[in-house]
KETIDREN-870413 format. One record per residue (C-alpha): residue in one letter; x, y, z. Coordinates in steps of 0.001 Angstrom, whole numbers, plus 500000, padded with zeros to 6 digits. Example, Ala and Ser with C-alpha at 12.3 -4.5 7.8 and 13.67 -1.06 7.14 Angstrom:
! residues 2
<'A'; <512300; 495500; 507800>>
<'S'; <513670; 498940; 507140>>
//
This chain:
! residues 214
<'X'; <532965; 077916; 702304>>
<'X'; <534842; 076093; 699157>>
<'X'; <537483; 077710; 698220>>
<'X'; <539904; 076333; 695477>>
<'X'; <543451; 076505; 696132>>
<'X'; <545611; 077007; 691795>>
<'X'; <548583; 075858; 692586>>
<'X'; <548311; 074776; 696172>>
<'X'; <551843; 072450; 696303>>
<'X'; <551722; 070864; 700090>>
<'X'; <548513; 072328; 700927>>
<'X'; <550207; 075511; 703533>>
<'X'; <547165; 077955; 702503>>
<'X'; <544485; 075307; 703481>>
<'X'; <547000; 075066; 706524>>
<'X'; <546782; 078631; 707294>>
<'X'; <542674; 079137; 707098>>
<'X'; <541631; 076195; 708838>>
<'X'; <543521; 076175; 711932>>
<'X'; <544827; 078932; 714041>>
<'X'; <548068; 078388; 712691>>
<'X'; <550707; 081231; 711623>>
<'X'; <554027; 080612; 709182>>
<'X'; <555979; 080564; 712022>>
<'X'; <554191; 077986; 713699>>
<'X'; <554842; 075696; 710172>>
<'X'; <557864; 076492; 710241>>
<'X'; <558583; 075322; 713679>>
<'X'; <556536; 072179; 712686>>
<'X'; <557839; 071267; 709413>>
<'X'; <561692; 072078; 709970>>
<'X'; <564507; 070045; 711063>>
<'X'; <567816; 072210; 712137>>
<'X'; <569298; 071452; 708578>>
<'X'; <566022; 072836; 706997>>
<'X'; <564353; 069974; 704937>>
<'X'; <561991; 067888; 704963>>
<'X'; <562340; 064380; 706877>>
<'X'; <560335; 061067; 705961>>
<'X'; <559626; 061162; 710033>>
<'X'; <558482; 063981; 709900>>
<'X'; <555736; 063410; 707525>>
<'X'; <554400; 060892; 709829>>
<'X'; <554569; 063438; 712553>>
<'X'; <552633; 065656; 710656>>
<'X'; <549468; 063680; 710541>>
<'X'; <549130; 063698; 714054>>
<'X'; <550267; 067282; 714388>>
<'X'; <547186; 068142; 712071>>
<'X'; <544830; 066131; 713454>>
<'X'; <545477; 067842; 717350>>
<'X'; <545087; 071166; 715515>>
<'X'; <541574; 070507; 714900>>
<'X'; <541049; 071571; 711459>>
<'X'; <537889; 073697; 710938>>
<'X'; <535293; 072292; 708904>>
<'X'; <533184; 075020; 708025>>
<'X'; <535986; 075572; 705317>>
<'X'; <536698; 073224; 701860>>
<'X'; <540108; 073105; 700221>>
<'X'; <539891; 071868; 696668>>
<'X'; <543625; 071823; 695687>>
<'X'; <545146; 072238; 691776>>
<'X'; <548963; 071381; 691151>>
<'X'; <550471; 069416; 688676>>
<'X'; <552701; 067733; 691488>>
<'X'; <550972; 064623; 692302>>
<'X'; <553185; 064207; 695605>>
<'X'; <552459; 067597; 696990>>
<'X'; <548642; 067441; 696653>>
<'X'; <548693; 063630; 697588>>
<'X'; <551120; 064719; 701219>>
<'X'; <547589; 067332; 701561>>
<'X'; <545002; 065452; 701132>>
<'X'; <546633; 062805; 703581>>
<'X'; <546681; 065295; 705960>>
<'X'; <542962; 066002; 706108>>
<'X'; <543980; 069481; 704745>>
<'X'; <542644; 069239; 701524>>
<'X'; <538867; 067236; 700432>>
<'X'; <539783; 067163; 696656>>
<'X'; <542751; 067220; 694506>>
<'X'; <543560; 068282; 690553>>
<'X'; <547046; 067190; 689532>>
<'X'; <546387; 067150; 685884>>
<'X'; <548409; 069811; 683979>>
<'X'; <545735; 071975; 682937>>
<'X'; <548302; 073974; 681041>>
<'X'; <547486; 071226; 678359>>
<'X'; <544899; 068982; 679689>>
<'X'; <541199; 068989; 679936>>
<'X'; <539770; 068230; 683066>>
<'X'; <538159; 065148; 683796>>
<'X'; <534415; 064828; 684731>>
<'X'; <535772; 063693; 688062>>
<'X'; <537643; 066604; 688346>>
<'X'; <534883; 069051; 687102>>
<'X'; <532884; 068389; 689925>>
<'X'; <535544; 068407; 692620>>
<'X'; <535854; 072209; 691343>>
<'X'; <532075; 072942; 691015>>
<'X'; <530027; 075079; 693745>>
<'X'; <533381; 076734; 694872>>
<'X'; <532573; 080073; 696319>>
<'X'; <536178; 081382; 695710>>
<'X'; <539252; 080655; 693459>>
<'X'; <543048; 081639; 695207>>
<'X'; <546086; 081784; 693872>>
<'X'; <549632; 082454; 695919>>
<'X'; <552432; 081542; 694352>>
<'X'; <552020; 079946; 690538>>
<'X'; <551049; 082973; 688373>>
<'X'; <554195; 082740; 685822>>
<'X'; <554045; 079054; 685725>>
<'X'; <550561; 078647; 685287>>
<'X'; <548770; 080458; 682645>>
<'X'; <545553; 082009; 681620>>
<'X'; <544635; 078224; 680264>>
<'X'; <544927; 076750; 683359>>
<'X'; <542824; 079809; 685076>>
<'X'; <540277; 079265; 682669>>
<'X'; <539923; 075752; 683178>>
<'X'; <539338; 076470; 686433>>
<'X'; <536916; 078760; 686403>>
<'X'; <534599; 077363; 683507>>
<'X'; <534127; 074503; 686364>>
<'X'; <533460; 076756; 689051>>
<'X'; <531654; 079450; 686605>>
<'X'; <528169; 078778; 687712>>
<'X'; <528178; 079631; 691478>>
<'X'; <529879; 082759; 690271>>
<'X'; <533616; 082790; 692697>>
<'X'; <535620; 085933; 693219>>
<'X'; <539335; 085156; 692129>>
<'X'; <542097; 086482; 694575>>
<'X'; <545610; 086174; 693092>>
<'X'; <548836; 087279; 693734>>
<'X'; <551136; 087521; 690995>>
<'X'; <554690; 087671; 692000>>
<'X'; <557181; 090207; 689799>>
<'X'; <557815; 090399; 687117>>
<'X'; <554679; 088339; 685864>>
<'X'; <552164; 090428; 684687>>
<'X'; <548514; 089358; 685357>>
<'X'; <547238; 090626; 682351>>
<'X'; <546039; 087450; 680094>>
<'X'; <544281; 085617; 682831>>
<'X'; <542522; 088869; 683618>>
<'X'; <541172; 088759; 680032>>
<'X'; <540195; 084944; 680365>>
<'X'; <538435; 085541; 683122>>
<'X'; <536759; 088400; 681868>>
<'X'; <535378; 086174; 679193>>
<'X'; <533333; 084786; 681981>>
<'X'; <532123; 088047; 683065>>
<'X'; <534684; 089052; 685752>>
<'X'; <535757; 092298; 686956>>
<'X'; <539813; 092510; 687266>>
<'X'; <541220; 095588; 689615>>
<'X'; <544801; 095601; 690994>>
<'X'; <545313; 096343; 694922>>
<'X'; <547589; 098964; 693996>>
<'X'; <548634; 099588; 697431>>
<'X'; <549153; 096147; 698955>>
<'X'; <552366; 094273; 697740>>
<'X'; <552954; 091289; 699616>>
<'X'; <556793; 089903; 700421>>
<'X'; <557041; 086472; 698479>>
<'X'; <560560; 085540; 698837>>
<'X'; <564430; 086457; 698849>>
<'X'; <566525; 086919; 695675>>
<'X'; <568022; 083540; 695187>>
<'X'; <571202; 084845; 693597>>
<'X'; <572329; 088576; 692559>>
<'X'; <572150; 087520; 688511>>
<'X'; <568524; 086940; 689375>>
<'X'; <568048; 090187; 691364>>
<'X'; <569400; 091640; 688597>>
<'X'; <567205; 090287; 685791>>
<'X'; <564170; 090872; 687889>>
<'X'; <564966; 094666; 687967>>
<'X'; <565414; 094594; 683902>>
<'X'; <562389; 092640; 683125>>
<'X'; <560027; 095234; 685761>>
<'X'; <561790; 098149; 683842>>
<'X'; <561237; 096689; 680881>>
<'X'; <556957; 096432; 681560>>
<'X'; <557436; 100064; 683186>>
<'X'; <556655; 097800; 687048>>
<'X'; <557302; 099983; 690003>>
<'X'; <560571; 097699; 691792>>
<'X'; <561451; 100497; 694112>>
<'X'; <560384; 097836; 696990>>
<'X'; <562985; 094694; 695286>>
<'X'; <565746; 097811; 694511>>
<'X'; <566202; 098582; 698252>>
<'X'; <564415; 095484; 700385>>
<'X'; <566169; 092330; 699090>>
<'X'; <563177; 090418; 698597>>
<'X'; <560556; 090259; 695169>>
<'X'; <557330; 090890; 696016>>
<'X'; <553669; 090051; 694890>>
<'X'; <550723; 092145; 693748>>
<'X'; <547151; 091335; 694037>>
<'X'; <544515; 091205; 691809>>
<'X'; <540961; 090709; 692597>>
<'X'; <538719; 089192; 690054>>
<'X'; <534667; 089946; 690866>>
<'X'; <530781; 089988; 688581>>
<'X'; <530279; 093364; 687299>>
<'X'; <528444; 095123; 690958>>
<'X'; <529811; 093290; 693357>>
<'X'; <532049; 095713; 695908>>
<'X'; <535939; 095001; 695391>>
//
């Protein structure tokens, strides 16, 4: 399976599906007591990966305009291919066309807001001919709305997993809790679960050709 990974920053997703991995596990990994990052620890996590025994049945092609993140990924064996052109504004290369092409499905986790239906549709016009689903969360307030009309331009079915909302991450600061709530009221968005949990969530959207079961 080749899936392509919109906005896949270190690579954690790929993480996640090819070994048998859970957060907490990366987070035990990747964590010093003061919570960042160490040089050492990069080096660590080469041979941390490579003991994990990534599966190869499945193909991360990662997008992200941050050159180090997708660079630290592909080091690690966790990704085969990267895109770190901004595709918010760029064309993508022929190079970079094919690293995208055959992909049986297109995810997204995390970068709905910051990237748009132009980089979706970038995307997917490299991917279009082997047909991927799209599986996106879109974390709130962003609405999904314009990249579900780009890629209905290439045929695809949009529907919203109206029960699933997935917990993305704390409210940094109270001024943003409290802009969050206006901007959901604002687009009519249900924030019951940010009102009384502390956290903003996510909703899903699954992208499909006209038939296929969602």
């Amino acid at each position: 399976m080749k899936i392509i990974d919109v906005g896949c920053s270190y690579g954690v997703n790929a993480a996640l599906l090819r070994t048998d991995l859970d957060l907490d596990d990366l987070y035990a990994a990747y964590l010093e007591p003061s919570g960042s990052l160490s040089r050492r620890q990069e080096i660590e996590h080469r041979a941390f990966f490579r003991n994990q025994g990534l599966r190869d049945d499945i193909q991360f092609v990662g997008v992200d305009p941050s050159f180090r993140a997708v660079r630290y990924a592909l080091d690690l064996g966790l990704l085969e291919a990267g895109v770190t052109a901004d595709l918010e504004t760029c064309e993508l290369t022929v190079k970079e066309r094919s690293a995208l092409a055959d992909a049986d499905i297109l995810i997204s986790t995390g970068c709905v807001g910051y990237a748009t239906e132009a980089t979706f549709a970038r995307v997917y016009e490299a991917s279009a001919t082997s047909r991927p689903w799209v599986v996106a969360f879109a974390m709130h307030p962003f609405s999904y709305d314009d990249i579900a009309a780009a890629l209905k331009a290439f045929s695809l079915e949009t529907e919203p997993l109206k029960r699933f909302r997935q917990r993305q991450r704390r409210f940094s600061t109270s001024t943003e809790r409290q802009a969050i709530l206006q901007a959901m009221a604002k687009l009519g968005m249900d924030d019951r679960l940010e009102r009384t949990s502390g956290y903003i969530y996510a909703s899903c959207y699954i992208s499909a050709p006209p038939g296929e079961a969602l």
